[in-house]
Backbone as a printed PyTorch tensor [residue, N CA C, xyz], in Angstrom:
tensor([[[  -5.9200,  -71.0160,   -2.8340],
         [  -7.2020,  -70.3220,   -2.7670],
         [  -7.8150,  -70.2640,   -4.1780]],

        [[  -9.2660,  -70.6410,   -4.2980],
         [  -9.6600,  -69.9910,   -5.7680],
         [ -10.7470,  -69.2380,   -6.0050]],

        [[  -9.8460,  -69.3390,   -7.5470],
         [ -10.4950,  -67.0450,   -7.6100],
         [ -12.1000,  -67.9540,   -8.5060]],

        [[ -12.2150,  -66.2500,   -8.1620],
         [ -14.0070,  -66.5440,   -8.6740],
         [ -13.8750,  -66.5670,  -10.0360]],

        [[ -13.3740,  -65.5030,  -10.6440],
         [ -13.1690,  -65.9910,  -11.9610],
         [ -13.0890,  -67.2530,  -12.8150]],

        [[ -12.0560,  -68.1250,  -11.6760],
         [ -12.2080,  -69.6540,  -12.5920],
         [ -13.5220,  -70.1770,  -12.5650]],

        [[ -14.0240,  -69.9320,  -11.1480],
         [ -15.3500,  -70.3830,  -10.7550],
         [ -16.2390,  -70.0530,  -11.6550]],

        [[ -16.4140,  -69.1820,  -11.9450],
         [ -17.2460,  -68.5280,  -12.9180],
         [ -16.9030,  -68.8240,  -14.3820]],

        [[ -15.7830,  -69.6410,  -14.8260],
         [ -15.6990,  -69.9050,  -16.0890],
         [ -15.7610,  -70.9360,  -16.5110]],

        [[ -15.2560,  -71.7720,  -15.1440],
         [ -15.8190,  -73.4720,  -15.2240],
         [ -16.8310,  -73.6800,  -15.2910]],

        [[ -18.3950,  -73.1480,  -14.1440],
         [ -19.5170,  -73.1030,  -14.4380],
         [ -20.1720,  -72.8650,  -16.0300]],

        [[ -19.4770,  -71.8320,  -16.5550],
         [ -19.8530,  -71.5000,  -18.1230],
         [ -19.9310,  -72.6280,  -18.8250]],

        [[ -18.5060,  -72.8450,  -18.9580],
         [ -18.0990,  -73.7620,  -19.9400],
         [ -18.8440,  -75.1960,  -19.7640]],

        [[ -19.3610,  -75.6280,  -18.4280],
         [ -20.3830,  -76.6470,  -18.0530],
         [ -21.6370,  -76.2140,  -19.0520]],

        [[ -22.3150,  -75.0740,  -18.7990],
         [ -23.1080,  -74.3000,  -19.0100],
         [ -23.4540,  -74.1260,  -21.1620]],

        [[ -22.0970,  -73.8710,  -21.3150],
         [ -21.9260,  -74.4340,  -22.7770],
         [ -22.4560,  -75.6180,  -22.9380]],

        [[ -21.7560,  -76.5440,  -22.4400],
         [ -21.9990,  -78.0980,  -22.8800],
         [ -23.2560,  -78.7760,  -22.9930]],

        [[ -24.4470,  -78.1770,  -22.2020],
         [ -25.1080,  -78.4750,  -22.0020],
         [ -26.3430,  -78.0210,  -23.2330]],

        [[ -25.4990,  -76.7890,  -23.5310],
         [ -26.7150,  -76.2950,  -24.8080],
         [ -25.7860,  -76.8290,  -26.0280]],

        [[ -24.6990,  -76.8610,  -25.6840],
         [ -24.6880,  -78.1570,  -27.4280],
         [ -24.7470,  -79.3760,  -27.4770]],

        [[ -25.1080,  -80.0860,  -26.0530],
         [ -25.6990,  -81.1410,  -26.2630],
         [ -27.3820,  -81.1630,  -26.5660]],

        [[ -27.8590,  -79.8060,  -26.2380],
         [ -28.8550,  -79.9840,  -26.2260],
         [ -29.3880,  -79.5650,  -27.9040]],

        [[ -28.5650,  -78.7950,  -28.6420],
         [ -28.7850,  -78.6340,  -29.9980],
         [ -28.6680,  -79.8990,  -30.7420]],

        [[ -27.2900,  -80.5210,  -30.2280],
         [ -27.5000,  -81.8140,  -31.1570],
         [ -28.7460,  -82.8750,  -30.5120]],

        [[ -29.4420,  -82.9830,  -29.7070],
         [ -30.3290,  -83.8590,  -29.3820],
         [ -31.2760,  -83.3430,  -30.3380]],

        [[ -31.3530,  -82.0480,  -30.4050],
         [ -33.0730,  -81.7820,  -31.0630],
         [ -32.3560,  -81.3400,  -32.9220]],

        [[ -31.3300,  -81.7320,  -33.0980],
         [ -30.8750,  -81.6050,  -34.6010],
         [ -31.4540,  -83.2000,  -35.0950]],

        [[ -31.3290,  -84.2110,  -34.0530],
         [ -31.8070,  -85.3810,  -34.3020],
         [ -33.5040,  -85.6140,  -34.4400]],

        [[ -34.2360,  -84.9670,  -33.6510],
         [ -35.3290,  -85.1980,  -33.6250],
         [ -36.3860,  -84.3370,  -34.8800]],

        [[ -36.7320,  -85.7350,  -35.4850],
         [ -37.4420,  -85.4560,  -36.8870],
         [ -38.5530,  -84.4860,  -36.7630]],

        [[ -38.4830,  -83.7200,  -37.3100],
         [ -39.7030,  -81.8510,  -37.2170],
         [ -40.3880,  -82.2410,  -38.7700]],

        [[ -40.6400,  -83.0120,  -39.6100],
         [ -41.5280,  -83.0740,  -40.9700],
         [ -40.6310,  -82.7890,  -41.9720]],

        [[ -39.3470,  -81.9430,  -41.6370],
         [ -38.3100,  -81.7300,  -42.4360],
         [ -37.4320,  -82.4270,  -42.8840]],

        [[ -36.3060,  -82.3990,  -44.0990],
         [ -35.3590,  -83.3460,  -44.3880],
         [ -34.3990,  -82.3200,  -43.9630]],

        [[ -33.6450,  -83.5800,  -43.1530],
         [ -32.2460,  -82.7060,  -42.3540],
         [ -31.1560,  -84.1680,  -42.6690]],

        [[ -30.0340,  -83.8730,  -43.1840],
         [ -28.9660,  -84.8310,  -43.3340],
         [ -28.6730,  -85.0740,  -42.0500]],

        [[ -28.9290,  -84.5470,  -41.5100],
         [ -28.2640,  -85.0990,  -39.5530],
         [ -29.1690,  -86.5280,  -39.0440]],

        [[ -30.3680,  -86.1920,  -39.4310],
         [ -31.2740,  -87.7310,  -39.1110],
         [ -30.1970,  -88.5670,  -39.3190]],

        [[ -29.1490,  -88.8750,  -40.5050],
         [ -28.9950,  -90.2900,  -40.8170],
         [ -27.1690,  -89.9640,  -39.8780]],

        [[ -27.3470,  -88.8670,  -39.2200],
         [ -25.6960,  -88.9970,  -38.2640],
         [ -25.6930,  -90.4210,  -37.0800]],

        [[ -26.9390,  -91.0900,  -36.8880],
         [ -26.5930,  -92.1570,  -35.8580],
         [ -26.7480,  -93.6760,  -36.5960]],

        [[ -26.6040,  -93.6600,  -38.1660],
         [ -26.4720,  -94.7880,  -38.5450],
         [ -25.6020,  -94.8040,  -38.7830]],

        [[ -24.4460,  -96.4250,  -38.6480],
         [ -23.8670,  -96.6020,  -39.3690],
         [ -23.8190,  -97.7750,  -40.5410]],

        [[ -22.8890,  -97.6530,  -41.4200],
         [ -22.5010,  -99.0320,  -42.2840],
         [ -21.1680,  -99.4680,  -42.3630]],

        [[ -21.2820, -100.9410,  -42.7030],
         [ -20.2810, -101.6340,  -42.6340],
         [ -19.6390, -100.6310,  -44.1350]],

        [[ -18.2430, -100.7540,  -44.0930],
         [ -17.6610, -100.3730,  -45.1050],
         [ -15.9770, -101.0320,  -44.7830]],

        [[ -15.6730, -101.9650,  -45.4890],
         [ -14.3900, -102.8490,  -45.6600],
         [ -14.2650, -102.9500,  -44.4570]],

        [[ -15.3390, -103.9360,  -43.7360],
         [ -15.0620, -104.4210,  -42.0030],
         [ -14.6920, -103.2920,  -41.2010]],

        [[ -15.1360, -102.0100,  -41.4030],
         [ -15.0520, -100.7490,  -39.9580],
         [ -16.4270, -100.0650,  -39.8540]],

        [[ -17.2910, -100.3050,  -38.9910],
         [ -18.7480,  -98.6400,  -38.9680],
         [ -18.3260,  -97.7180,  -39.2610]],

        [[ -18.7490,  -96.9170,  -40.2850],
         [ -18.5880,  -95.5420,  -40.6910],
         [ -20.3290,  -94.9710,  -40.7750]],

        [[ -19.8130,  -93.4940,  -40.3560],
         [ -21.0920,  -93.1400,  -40.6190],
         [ -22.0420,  -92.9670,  -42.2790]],

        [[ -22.7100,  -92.7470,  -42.5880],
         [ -23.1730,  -92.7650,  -43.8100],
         [ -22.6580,  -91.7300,  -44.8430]],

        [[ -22.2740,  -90.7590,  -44.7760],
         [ -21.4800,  -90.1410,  -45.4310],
         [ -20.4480,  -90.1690,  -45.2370]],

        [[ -19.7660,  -91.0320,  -44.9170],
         [ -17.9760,  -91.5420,  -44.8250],
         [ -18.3470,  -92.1140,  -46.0500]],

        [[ -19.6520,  -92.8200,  -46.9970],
         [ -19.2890,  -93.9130,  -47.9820],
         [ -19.8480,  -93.3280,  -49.3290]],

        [[ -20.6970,  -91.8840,  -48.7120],
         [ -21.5960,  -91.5470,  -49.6960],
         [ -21.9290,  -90.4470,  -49.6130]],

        [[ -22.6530,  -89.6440,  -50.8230],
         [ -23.0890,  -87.7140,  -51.1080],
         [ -24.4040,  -87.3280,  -50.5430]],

        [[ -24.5900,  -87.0240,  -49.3480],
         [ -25.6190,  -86.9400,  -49.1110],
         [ -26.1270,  -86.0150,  -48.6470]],

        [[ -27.1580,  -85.5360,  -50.0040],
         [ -27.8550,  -84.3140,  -49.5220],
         [ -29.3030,  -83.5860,  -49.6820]],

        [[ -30.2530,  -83.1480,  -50.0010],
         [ -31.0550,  -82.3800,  -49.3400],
         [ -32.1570,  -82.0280,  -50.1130]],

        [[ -32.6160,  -82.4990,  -51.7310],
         [ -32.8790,  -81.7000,  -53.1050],
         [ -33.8790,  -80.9300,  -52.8720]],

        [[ -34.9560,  -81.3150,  -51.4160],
         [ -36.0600,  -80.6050,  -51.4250],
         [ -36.5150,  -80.7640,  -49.9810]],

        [[ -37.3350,  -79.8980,  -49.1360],
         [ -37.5230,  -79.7260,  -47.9570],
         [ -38.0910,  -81.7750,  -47.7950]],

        [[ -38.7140,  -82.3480,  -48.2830],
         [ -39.4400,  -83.2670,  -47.6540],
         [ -38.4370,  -85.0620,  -48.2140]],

        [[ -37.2940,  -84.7590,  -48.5510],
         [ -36.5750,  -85.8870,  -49.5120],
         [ -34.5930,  -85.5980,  -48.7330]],

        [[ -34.5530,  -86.7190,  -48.1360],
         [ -32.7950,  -86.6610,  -48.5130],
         [ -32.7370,  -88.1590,  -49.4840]],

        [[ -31.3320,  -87.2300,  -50.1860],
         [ -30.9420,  -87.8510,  -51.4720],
         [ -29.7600,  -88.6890,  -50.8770]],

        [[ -28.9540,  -89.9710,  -51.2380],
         [ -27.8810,  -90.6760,  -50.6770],
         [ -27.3920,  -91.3340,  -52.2420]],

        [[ -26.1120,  -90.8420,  -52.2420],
         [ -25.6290,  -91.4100,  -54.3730],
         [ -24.5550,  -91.8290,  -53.5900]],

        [[ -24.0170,  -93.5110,  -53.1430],
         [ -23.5460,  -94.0710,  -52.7320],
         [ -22.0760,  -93.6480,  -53.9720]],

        [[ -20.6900,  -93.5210,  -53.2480],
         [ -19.5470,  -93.8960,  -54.2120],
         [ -19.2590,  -95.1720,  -54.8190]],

        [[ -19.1060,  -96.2680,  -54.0010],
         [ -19.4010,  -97.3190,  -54.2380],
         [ -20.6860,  -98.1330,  -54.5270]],

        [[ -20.8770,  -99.2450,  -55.8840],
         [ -22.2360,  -99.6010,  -56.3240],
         [ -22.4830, -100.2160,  -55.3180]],

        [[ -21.6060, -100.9520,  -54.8440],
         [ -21.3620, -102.2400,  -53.4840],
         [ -22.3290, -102.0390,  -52.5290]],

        [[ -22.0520, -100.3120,  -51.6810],
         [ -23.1700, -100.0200,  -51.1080],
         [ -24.4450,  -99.7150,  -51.1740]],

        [[ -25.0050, -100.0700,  -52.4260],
         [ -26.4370,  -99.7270,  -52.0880],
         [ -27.3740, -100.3620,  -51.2910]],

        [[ -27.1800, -101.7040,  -51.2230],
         [ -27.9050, -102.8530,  -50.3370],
         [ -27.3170, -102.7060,  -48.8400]],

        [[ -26.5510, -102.5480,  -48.2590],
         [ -26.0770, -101.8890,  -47.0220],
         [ -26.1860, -100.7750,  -46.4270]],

        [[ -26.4110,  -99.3070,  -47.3560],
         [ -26.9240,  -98.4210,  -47.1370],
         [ -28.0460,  -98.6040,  -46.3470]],

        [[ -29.0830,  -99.2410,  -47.6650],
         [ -30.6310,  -99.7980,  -47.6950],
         [ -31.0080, -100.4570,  -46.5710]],

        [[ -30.4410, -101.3520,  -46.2730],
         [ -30.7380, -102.2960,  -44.8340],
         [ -30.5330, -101.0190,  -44.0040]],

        [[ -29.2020, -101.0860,  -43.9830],
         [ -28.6340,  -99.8520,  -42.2560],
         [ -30.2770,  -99.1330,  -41.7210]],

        [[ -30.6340,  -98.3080,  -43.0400],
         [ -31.4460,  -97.2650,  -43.3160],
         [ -32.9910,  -97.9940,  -42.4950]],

        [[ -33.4890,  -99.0720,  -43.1450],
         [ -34.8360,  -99.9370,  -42.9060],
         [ -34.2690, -100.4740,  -41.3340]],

        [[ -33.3890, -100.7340,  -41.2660],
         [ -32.6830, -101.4160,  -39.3990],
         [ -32.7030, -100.2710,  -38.3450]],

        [[ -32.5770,  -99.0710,  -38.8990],
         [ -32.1900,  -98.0510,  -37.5600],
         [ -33.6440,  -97.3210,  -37.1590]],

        [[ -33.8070,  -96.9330,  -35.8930],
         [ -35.1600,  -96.1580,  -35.2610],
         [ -35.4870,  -94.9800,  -36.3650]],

        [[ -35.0570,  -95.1400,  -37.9100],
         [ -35.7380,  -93.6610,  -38.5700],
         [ -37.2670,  -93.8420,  -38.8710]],

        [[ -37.9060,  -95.2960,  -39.0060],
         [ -39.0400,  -95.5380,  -39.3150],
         [ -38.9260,  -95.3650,  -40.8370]],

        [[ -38.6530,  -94.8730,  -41.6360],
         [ -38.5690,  -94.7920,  -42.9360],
         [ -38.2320,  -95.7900,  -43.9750]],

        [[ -38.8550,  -95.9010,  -45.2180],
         [ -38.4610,  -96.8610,  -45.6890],
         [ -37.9350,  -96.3550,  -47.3940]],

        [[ -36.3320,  -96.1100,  -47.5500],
         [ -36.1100,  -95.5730,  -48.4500],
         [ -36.3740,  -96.3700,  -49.9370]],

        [[ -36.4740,  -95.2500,  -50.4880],
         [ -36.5710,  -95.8360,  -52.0460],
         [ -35.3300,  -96.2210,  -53.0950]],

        [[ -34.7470,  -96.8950,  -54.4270],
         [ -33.3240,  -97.2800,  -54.4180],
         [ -33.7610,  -97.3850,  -55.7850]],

        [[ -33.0580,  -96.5130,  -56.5230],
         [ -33.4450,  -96.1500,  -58.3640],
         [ -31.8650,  -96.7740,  -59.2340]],

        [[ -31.4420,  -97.4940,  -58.4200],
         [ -30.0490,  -98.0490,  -58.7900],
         [ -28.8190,  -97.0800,  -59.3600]],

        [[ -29.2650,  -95.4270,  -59.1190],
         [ -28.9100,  -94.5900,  -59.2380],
         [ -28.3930,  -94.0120,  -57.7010]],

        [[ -29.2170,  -93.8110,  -57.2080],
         [ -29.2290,  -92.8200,  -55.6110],
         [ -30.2830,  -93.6260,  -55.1290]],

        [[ -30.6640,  -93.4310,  -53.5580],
         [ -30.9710,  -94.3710,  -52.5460],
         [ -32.0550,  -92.7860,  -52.4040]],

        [[ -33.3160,  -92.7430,  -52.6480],
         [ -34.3030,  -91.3680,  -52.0450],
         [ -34.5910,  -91.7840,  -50.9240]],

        [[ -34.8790,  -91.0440,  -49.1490],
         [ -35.4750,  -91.2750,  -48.4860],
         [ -36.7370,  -90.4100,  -47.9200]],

        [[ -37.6510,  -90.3900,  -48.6900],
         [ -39.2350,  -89.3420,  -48.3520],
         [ -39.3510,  -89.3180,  -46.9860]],

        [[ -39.3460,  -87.8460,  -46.5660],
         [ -39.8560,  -87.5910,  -45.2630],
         [ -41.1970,  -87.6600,  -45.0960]],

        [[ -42.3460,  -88.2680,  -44.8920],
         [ -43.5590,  -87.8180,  -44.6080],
         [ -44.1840,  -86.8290,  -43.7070]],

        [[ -44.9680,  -86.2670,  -44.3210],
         [ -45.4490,  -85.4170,  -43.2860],
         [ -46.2080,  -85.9240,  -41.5410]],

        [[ -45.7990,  -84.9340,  -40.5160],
         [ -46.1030,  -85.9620,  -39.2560],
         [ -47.5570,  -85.9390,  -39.1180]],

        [[ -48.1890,  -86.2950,  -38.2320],
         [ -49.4490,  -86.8590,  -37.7690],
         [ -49.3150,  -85.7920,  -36.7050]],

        [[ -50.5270,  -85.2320,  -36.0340],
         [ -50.5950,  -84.0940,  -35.4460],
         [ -50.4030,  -84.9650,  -33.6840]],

        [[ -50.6890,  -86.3810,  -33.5350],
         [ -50.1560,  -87.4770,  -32.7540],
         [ -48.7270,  -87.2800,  -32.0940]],

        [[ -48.0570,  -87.3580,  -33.9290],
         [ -46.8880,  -87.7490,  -33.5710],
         [ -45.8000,  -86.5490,  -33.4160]],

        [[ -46.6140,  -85.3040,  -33.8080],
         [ -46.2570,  -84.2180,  -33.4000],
         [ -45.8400,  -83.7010,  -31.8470]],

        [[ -47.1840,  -84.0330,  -31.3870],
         [ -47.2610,  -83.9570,  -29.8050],
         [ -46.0290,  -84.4910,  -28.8580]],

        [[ -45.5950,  -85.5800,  -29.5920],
         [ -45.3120,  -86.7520,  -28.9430],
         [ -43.5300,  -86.1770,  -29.4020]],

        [[ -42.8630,  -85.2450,  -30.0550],
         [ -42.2070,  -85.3300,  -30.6410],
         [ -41.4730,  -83.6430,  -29.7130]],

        [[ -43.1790,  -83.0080,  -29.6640],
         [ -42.7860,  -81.8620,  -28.8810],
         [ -42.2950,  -82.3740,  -27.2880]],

        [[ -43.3430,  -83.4180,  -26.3550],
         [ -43.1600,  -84.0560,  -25.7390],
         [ -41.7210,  -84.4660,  -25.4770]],

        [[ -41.0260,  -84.9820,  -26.3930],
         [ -39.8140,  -85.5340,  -26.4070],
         [ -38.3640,  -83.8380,  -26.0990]],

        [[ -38.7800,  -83.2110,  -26.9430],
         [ -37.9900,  -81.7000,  -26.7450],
         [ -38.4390,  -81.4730,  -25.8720]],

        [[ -39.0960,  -81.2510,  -25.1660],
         [ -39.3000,  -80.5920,  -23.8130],
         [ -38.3490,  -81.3530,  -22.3870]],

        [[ -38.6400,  -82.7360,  -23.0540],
         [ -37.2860,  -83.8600,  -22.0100],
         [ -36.1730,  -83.6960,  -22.2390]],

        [[ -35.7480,  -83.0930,  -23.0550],
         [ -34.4230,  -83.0280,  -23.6820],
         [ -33.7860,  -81.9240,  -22.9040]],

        [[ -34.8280,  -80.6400,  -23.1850],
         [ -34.7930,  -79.1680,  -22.5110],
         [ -34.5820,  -79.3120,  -21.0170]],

        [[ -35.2060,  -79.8320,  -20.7610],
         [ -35.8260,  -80.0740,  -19.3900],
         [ -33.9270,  -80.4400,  -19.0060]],

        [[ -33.3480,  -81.7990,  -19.6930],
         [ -32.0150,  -81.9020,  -19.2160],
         [ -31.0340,  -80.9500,  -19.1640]],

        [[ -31.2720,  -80.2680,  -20.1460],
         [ -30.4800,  -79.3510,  -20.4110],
         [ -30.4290,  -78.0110,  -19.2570]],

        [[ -31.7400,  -78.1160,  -18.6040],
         [ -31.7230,  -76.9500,  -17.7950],
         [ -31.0350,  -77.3040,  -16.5380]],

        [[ -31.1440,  -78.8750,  -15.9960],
         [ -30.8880,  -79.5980,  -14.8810],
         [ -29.1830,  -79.6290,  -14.7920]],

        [[ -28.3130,  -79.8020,  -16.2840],
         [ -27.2740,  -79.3050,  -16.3050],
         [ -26.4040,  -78.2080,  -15.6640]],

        [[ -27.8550,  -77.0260,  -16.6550],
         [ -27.2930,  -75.7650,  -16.2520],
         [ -27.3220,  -75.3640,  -14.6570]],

        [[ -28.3510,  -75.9430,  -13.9280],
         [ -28.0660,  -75.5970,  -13.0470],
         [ -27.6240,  -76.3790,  -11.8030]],

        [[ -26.9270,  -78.0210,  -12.1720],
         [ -26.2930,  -78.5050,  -11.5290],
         [ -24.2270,  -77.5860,  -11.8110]],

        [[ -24.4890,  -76.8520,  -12.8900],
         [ -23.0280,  -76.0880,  -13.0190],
         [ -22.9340,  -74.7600,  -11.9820]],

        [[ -24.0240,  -74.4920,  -11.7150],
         [ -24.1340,  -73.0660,  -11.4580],
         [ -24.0170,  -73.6300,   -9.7300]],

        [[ -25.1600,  -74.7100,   -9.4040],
         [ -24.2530,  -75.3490,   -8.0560],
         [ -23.4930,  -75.9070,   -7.4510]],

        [[ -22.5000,  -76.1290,   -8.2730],
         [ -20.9630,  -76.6750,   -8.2570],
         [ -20.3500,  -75.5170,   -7.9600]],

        [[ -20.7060,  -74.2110,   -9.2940],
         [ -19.6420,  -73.0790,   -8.9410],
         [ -19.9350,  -72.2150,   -7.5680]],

        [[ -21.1450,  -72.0360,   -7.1500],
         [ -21.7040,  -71.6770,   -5.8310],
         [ -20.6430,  -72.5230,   -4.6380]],

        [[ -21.0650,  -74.4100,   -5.0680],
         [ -20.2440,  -74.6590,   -3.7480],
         [ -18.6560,  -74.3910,   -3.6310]],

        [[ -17.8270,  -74.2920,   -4.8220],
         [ -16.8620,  -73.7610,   -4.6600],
         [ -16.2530,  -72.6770,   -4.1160]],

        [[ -17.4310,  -71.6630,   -4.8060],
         [ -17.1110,  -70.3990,   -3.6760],
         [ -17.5200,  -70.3270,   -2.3150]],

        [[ -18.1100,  -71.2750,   -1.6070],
         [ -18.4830,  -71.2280,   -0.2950],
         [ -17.0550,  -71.9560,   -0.0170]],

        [[ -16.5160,  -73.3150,   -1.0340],
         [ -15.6710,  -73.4110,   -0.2340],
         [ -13.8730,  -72.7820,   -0.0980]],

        [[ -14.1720,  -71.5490,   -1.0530],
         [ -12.8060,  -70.5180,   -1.0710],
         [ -13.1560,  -69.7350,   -0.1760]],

        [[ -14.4840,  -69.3760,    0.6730],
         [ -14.4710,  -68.7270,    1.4320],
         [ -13.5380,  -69.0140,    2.7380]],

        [[ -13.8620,  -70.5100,    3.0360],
         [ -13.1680,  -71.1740,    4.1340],
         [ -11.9970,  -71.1580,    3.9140]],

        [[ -11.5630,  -70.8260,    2.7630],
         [  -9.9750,  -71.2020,    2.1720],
         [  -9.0920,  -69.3200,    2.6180]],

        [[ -10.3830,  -68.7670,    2.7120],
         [  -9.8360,  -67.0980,    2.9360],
         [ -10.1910,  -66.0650,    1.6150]],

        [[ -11.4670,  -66.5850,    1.0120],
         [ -12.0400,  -65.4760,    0.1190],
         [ -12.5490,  -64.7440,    0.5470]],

        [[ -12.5470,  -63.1400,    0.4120],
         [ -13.8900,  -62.8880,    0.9980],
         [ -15.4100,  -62.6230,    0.9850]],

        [[ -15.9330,  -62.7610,    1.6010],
         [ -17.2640,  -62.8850,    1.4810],
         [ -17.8230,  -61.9840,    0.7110]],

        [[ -17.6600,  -60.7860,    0.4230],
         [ -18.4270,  -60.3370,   -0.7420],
         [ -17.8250,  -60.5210,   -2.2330]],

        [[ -16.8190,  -60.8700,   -2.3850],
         [ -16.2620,  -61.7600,   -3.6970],
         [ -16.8890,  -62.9880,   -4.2440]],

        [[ -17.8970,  -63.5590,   -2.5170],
         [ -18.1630,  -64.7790,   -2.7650],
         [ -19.7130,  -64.5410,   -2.9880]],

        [[ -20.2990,  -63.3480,   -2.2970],
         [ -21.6570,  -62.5900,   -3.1240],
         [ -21.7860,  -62.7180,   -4.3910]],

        [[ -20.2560,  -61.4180,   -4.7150],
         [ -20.2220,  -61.2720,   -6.2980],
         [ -20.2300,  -62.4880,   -7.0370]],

        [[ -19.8500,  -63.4830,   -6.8470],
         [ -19.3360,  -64.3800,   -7.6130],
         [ -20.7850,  -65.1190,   -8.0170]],

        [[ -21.6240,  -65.1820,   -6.6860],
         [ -22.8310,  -65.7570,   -6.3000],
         [ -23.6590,  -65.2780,   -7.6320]],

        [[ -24.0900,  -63.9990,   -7.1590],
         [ -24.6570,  -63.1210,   -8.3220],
         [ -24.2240,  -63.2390,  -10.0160]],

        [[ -23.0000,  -63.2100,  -10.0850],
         [ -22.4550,  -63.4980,  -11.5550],
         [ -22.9940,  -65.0400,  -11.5460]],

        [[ -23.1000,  -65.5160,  -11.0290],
         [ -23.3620,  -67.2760,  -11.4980],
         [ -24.7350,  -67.1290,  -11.3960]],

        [[ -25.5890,  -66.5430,  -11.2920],
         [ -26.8980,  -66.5170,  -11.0780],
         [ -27.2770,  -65.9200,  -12.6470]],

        [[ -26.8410,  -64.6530,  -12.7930],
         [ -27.1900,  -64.1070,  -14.0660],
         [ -26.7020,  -64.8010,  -14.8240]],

        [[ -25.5160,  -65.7060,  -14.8730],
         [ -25.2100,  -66.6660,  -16.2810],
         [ -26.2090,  -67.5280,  -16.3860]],

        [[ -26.6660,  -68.2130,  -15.1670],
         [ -27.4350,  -69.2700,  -15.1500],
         [ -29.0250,  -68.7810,  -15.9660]],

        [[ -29.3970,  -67.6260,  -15.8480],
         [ -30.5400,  -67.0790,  -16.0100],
         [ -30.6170,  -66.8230,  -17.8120]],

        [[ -29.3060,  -66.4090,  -18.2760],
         [ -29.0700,  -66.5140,  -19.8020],
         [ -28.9590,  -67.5120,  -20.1020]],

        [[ -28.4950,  -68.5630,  -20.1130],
         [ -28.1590,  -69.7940,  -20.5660],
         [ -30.2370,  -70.4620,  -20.3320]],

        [[ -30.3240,  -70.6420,  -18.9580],
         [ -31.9900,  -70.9100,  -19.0880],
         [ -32.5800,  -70.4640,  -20.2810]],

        [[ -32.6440,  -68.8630,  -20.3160],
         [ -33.1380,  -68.1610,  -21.3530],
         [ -32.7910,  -68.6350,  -23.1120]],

        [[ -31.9610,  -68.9990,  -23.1100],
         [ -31.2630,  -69.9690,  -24.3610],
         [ -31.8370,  -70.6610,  -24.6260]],

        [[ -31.7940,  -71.7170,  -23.6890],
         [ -32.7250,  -73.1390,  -23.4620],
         [ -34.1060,  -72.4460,  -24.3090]],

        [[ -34.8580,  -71.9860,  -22.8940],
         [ -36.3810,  -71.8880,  -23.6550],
         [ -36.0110,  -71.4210,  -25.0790]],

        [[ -35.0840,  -70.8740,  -25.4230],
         [ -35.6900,  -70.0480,  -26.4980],
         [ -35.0210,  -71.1160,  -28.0080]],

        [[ -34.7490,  -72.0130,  -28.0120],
         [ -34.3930,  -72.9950,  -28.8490],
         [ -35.4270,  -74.1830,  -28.6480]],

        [[ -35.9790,  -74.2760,  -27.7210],
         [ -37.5850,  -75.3000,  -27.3330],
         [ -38.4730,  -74.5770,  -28.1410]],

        [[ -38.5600,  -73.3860,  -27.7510],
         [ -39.6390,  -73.0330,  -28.8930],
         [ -39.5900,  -72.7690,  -29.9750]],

        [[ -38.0230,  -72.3990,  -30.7770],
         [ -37.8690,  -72.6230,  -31.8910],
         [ -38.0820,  -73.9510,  -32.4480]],

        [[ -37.9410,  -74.9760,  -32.1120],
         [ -37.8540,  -76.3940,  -32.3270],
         [ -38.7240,  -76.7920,  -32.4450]],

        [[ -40.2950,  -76.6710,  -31.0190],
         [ -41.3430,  -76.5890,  -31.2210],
         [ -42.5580,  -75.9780,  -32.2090]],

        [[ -41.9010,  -74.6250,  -32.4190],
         [ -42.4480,  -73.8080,  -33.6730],
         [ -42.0940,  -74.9730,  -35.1200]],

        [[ -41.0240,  -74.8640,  -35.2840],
         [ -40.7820,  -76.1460,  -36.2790],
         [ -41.4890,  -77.8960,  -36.2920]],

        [[ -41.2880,  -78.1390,  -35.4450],
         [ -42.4470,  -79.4360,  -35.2380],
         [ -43.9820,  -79.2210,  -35.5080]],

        [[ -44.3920,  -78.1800,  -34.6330],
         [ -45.9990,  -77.9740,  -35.1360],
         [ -46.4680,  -77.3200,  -36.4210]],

        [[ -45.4930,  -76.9820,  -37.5070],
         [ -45.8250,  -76.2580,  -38.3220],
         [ -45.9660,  -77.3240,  -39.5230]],

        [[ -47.0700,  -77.2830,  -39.9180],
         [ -47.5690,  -78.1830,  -40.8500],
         [ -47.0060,  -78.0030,  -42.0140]]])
């Protein structure tokens, strides 16, 4: 027979997953800011294995609109450089034979839209998650009922998965519009 409790903690923990996938989707998506995470989906060759870009190099942050990259090896600066000009960042870094600068530009009120547009799809998954967890843990308890739960355990349980589902939603929106607040802010 199973207890609601698991039911209710498996749903969660679905319920988790879904908002830290959904943080790291919008940690990726460029807001006008310099964030070292932009460059987490490139990689470079480094002695024949992909590593990510700071597996090879210091990379960090000097000013809201600039990430800085001071390669360990001189080797990498031209591999950095390509990776960097090859991957969807659109950017085209600068290379002082010192450190590798990459200028964030400021967005286009276009590409803003288009960017909020994109977080809202993201959100949007994230909610479809939450509440494909919350109807998994529902059908479970319908089917411990048949198993010999009883029916108001399977209320309660109902209800507790409803109010998780309703916080976790509430999460959601409320990191869309943080995200969004950050994108539209010039």
């Amino acid at each position: 027979m199973t207890d609601v409790n698991v039911c209710i903690s498996e749903a969660e923990e679905k319920m988790d997953m879904a908002i830290l996938y959904l943080e790291e989707a919008l940690a990726h998506i460029r807001a006008g800011k310099a964030d070292i995470r932009l460059l987490d989906g490139i990689r470079v060759d480094s002695y024949g294995s992909m590593v990510p870009i700071n597996n090879v190099a210091a990379v960090t942050t000097p000013d809201p609109r600039t990430i800085a990259i001071k390669p360990w090896d001189k080797s990498m600066f031209r591999i950095i450089e390509k990776a960097i000009i090859d991957s969807d960042l659109g950017i085209m870094p600068e290379n002082n034979g010192e450190i590798i600068r990459i200028g964030i530009p400021p967005l286009t009120e276009e590409r803003r839209k288009q960017l909020a547009k994109q977080c809202k799809g993201e959100g949007e998954n994230a909610k479809v998650s939450v509440r494909n967890a919350r109807r998994d843990g529902i059908d479970a308890l319908k089917k411990a009922v048949k198993e010999g739960l009883p029916e108001d355990a399977q209320k309660d349980g109902e209800d507790k998965l409803q109010k998780l589902h309703d916080k976790y939603i509430k999460k959601i929106d409320d990191l869309l519009a943080a995200k969004d607040k950050e994108i539209m802010t010039v």
